[in-house]
N, C-alpha and C positions, 0 to 999 in steps of 0.2 A: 698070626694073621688069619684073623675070618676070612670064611670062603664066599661071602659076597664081595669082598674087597679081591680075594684072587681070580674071581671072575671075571670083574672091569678089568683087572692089570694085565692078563692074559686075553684079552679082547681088546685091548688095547695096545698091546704087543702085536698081536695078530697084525688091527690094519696097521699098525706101522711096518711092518713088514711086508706087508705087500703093497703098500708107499714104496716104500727100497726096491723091490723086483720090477714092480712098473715103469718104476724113473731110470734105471738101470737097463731095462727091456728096450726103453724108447730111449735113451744115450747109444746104448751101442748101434742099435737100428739107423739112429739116425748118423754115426758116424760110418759104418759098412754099409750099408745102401740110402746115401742120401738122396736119390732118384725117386724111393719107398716115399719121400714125404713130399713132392710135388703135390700129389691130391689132396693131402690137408693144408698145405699152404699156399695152395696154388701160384706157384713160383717154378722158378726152372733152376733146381739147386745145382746144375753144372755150368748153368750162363755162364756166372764169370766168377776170379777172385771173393770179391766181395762174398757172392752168395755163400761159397762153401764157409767163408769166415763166419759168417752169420749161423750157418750150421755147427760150425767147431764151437760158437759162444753157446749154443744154446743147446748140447750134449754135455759141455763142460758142466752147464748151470742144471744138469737133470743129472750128473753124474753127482756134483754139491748134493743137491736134493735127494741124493738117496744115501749117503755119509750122513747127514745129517737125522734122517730117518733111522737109520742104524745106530749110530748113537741114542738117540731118546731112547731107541729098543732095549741098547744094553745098560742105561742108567735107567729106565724104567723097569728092569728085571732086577736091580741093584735096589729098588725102591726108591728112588732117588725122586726127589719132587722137579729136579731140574731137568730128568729126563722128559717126565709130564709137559713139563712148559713149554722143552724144545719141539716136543710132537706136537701140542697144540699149534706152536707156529706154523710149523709144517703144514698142517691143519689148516689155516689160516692163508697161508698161500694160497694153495687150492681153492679153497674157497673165494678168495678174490679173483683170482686166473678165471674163474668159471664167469663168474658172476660179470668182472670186465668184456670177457669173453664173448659172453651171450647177448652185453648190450651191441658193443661196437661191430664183432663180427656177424652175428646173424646166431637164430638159434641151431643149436649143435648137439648132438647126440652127446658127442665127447667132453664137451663144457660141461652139460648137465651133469655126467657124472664125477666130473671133476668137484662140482658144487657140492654132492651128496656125500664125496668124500670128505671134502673139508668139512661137511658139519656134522657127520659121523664122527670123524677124527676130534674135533671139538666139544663134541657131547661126550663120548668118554673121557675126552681128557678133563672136562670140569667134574665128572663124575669122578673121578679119580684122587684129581686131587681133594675134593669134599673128602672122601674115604681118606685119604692120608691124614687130612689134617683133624680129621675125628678121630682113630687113629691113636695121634700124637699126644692130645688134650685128655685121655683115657686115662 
């Protein structure tokens, strides 16, 4: 493996890796002090039932999101093109989250970089996979 192709792959591991610690940062957060996220959701996450249910779906779905991220990392350290792909998704989320985000809720500091992740995350991972599949065809 050339070291321009181990530079994407390692930078590309990178932000999937800190995908995982941020989705995982903000699951646990938000199951141990769901009070912590009144101010971004402006909601009262002790009202009632529901809300904290709303809170356990959406810790579960950041806890997903960062299993998922972890995987791409370790089938993207395996070389694997399917780890590429599944990080692009990942990628791909974020990128939509932001982008929905920014129109419906209002512009947001946090959306924004939610977007810059998603297409960080997506430009290495097309760069990546170019590099694999050059690569393969050698």
């Amino acid at each position: 493996m050339n070291n321009q192709i181990k530079i994407w792959k390692y930078t590309f591991i990178a932000t999937l890796g800190i995908h995982a610690l941020y989705q995982f940062g903000f699951a646990i957060n938000a199951l141990l002090q769901p009070q912590s996220l009144e101010a971004l959701f402006a909601f009262n996450a002790l009202a009632t039932p529901e809300s904290y249910l709303l809170l356990l779906i959406v810790s579960f779905c950041q806890f997903l999101l960062a299993a998922l991220a972890i995987l791409a990392l370790f089938w993207t350290n395996k070389n694997q093109t399917s780890g590429v792909i599944l990080g692009m998704a990942v990628g791909c989320y974020f990128l939509l989250l932001g982008i929905v985000g920014i129109i419906t809720v209002d512009y947001s500091i946090t959306l924004l970089i939610d977007v810059i992740r998603g297409l960080l995350t997506l430009i290495l991972g097309f760069m990546l996979v170019n590099k694999f599949k050059n690569q393969t065809t050698k």
